[in-house]
C-alpha positions in Angstrom: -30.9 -59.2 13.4 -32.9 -58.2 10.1 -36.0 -59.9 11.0 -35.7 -57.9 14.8 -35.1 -54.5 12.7 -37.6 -55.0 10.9 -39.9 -56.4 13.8 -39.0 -52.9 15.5 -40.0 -51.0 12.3 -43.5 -52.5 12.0 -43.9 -51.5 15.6 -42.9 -47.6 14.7 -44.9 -47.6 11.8 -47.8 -48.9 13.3 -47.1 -46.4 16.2 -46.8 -43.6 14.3 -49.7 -44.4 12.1 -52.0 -44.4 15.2 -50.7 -41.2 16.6 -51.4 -39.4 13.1 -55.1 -41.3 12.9 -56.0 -39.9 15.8 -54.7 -36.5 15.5 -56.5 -36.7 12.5 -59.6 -37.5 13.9 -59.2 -34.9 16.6 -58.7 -32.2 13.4 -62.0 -33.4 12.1 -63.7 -32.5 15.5 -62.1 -28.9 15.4 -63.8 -28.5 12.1 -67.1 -29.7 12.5 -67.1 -27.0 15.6 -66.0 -24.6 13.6 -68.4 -25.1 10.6 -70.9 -24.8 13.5 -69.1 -21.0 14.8 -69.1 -20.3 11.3 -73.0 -20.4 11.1 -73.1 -18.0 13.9 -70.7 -15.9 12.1 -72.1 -13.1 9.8 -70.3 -11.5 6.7 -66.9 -11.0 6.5 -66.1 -13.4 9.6 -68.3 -16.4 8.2 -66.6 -15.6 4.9 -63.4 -15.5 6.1 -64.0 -19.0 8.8 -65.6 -21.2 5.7 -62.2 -20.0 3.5 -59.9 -21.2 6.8 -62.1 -24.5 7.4 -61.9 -25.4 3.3 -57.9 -25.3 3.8 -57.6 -26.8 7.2 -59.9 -29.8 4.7 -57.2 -29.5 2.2 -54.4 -29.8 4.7 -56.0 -32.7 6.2 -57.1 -34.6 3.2 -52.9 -33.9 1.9 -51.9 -35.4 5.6 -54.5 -38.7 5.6 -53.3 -39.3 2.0 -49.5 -38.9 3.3 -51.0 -41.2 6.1 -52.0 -43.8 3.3 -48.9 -43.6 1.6 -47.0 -45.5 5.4 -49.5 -48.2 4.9 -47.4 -49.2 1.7 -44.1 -48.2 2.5 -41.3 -50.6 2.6 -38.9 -51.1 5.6 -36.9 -48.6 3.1 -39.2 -46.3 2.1 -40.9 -45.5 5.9 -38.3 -42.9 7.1 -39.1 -41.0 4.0 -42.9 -41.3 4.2 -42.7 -41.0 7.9 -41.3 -37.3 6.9 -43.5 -36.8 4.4 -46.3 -37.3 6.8 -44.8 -35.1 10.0 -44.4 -32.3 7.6 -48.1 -32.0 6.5 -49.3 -32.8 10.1 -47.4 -29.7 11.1 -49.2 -27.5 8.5 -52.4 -28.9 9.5 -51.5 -28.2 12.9 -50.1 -24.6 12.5 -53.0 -23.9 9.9 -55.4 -25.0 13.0 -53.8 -22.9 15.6 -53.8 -20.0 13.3 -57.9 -20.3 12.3 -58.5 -21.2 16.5 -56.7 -18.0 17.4 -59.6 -16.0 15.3 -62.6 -17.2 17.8 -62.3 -16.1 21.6 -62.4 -19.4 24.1 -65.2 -20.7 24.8 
């Protein structure tokens, strides 16, 4: 029964980790376009897009180092690190929607 639990908790960290990794990567994407609006951008706007991109690179570089953190954690430690984790991808991810929401569709 322990080695099944913690068969199944390999397999949800693992899981999880991939998720995260490629929500990261996704992130990354959003800012290399918007570094690339930001250029079009004049003044205020390119000031204020380069100040959002820096913190969306804070907010991602907090998440892939909570990210790391999994890679180590013990069958007792993952539920914490797991948290850890969802709670910076959500700032990422609500810091991300807010910055998108400045620039029209395209």
């Amino acid at each position: 029964a322990v080695s099944a639990a913690k068969d199944y908790t390999i397999q949800q960290k693992d899981a999880f980790q991939r998720k995260i990794h490629s929500e990261l990567e996704e992130v990354q994407t959003r800012i290399v376009q918007l570094r690339e609006q930001a250029k079009h951008a004049s003044g205020e706007a390119r000031t204020d897009t380069l100040k959002a991109i820096g913190e969306l690179e804070n907010k991602k570089a907090l998440a892939e180092k909570r990210l790391q953190a999994i890679h180590s954690a013990t069958a007792s430690s993952w539920e914490q690190a797991k948290m850890k984790t969802a709670v910076a991808m959500d700032d990422l991810r609500d810091s991300l929607t807010r910055t998108l929401s400045r620039f029209p569709s395209r």
